[in-house]
N, C-alpha and C positions, 0 to 999 in steps of 0.2 A: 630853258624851253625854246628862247628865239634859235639857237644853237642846233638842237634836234633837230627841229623843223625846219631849217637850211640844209642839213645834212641828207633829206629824206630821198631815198629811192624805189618807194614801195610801191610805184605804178609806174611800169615800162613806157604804157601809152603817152601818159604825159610829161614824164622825163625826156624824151624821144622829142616832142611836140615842142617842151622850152627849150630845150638845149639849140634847136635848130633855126627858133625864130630869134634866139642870140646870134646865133651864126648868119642867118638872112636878113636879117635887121628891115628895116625901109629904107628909105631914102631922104628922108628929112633927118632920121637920126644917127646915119651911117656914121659919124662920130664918137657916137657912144659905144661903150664899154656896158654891155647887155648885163644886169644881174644874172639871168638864167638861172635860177635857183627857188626852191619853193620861198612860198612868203609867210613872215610870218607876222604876228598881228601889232600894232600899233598907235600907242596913247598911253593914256593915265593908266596907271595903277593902282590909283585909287578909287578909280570912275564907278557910276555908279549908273553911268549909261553905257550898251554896250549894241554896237552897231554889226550886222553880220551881212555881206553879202554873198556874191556866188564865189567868185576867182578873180585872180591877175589877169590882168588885160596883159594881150601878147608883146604890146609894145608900151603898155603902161606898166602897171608896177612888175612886169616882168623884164622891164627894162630899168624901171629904176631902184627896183628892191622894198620900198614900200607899197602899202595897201592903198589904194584907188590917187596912184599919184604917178602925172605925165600924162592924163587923159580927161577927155571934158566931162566922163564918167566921175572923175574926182576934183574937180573945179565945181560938179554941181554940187556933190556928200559936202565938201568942205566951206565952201558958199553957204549952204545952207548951216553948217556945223559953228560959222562963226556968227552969220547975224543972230544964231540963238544964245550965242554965249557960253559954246564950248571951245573954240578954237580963237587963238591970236589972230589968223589971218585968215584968207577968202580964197587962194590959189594952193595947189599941189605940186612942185614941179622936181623937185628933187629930195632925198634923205638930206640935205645939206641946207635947204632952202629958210630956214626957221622957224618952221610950220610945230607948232606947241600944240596938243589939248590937254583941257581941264575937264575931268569929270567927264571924261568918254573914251572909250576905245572901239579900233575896228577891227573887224576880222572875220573871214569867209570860211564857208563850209569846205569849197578847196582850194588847197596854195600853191598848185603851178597852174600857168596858165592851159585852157584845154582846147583843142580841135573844134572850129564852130561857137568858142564858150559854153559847151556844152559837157563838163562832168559826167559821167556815168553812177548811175548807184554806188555800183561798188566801187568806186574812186573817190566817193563822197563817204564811203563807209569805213575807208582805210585813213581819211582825212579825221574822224569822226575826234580822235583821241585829242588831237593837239585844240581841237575847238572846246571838247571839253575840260582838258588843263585849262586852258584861258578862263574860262568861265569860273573853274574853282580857286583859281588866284584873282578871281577879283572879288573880294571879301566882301565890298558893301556893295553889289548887285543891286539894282530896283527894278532897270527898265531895258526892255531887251527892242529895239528895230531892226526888223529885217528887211533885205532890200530886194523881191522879187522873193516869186513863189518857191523859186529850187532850194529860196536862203530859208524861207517859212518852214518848208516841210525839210530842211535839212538840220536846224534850229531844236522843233519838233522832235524829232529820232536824236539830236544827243542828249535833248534834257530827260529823257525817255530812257536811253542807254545811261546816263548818270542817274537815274533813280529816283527820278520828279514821278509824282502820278500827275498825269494829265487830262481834263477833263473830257466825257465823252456825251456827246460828239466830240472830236476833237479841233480845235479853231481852226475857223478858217480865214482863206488869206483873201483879203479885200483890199485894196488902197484905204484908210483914214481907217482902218478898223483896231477893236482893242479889246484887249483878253487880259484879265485879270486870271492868273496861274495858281492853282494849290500852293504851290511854295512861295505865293507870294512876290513873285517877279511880276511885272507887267506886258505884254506882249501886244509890241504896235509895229502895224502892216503898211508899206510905204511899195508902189513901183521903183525897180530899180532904173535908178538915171542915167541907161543908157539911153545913145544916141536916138537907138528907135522910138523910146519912147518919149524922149523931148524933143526929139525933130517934129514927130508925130503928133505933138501938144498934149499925147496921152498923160504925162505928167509936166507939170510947169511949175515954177520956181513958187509962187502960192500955197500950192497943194506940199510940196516938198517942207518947207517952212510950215507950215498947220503942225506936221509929223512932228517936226524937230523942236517947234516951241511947246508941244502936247509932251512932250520927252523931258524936257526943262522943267516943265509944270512939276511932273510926276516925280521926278528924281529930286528934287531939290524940295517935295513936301515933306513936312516932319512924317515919319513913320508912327501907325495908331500904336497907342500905349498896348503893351502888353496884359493878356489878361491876368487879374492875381491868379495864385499855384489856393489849389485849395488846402484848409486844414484840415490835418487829418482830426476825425470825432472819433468821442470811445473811450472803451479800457484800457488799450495797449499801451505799452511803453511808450512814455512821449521823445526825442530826442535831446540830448542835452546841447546848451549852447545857442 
């Protein structure tokens, strides 16, 4: 899957958009060797948390090939991802760095990075597949965080396109908010930790952490018992065995 979605060229605009800011790089990291290439998603396999934000940052994980890593956008996800007790460690800085999770993965509605970070619809709708591959390989799902509105309502449309019925009205997106799903996933609402919004105090390292230990909570409860299958009553043939 991670294979495919390295390979991908099915949006000019932002194909265009990373391949260049590989080639322009900054100035700080005019050293590096730019991934430029879509990204594709990152953690446990077994998780049963599953983190979604928007895109690669132009000079974060589209410089280093992983999701929210080389940017203080991923120093906040993964700070917070360790003092809850998914993650080994606290910083994001490279695919090499030793950075582990347990029982969580990340991954955005689209994987190169865009113009403004701003995604178009239909670039979030050609992105739509690989987000929900992710989702049907991770088998014990419980709890879904999204990080900002484009990841909420981008989230929204592929459990929608995979064949969730979703309740209607359909959730909405609030910072600390939480939606318990027909199919039983959990769905909680977090500002994403970019600059704007922790420069701005709009989000802070408190509120962020409420998210991620309310995520811990939910994912690590026993699931309620199943209810029994009923017997069948009557004359008919009973089955054998």
């Amino acid at each position: 899957m991670a294979r495919q979605i390295e390979r991908c060229r099915h949006c000019p605009r932002l194909v265009a958009h990373r391949e260049r800011m590989a080639l322009v790089k900054v100035a700080r990291f005019r050293a590096w060797k730019y991934w430029g290439r879509p990204v594709s998603g990152f953690g446990d396999p077994r998780a049963r948390l599953l983190i979604v934000g928007l895109a690669p940052a132009a000079h974060g994980a589209n410089r280093t090939g992983r999701m929210f890593t080389g940017d203080e956008s991923g120093n906040w996800l993964y700070g917070a991802l360790h003092r809850a007790g998914f993650a080994n460690q606290a910083t994001s800085l490279s695919r090499s760095d030793g950075l582990e999770l347990t029982d969580a993965f990340v991954s955005a509605v689209a994987r190169c990075a865009p113009p403004g970070n701003r995604p178009t619809p239909d670039e979030i709708g050609r992105c739509r597949p690989y987000l929900l591959a992710e989702m049907a390989a991770l088998a014990r799902l419980r709890v879904v965080v999204v990080l900002g509105k484009i990841a909420h309502d981008g989230f929204l449309a592929a459990a929608r396109a995979g064949g969730q019925v979703l309740p209607r009205p359909a959730p909405r997106f609030a910072h600390g908010a939480e939606h318990r799903l027909p199919s039983g996933l959990t769905l909680l609402c977090s500002y994403h930790p970019s600059q704007q919004n922790t420069f701005t105090r709009r989000l802070t390292r408190p509120m962020l952490d409420a998210v991620f230990a309310r995520a811990h909570t939910l994912a690590s409860a026993k699931p309620p018992p199943r209810e029994p299958r009923p017997v069948a009553r009557g004359g008919g043939p009973q089955a054998a065995g």
